[in-house]
N, C-alpha and C positions, 0 to 999 in steps of 0.2 A: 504493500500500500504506500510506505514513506517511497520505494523507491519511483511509485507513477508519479507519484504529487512533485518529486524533485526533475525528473522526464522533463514531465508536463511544465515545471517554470522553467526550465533551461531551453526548452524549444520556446517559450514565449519569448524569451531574451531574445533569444539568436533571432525570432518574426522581427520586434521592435528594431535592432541593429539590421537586420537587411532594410529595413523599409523606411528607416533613418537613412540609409544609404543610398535607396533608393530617391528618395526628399533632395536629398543633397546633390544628385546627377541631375537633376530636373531642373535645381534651383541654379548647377552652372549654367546647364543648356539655355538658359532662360537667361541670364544673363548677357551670353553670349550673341543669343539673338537680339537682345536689346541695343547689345554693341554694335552688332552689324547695320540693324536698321537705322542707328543713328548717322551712323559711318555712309550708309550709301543715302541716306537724306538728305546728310551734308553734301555730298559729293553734286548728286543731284544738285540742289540749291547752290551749288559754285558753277556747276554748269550753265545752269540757264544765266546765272547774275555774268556770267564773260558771255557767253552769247547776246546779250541784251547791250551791250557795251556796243 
């Protein structure tokens, strides 16, 4: 019985750490995109402002 109950918390550990892990890929990717989209709105917006010259 002690041995299910200590199973059973040590596989909820290792759920919460993968899926903290998982949190934590998502929140680069997301970052990352954020980076890009700023980067090529800028890029954009330097475009048009020398074209408009």
């Amino acid at each position: 019985m002690i041995f299910s109950i200590i199973e059973f918390e040590s596989a909820k550990l290792q759920n919460n750490y993968e899926l903290r892990g998982m949190n934590e890929e998502k929140k680069k990717k997301k970052t990352i995109q954020k980076i890009f989209v700023r980067r090529t709105f800028a890029e954009c917006l330097y475009i048009t402002y020398s074209k408009s010259d």
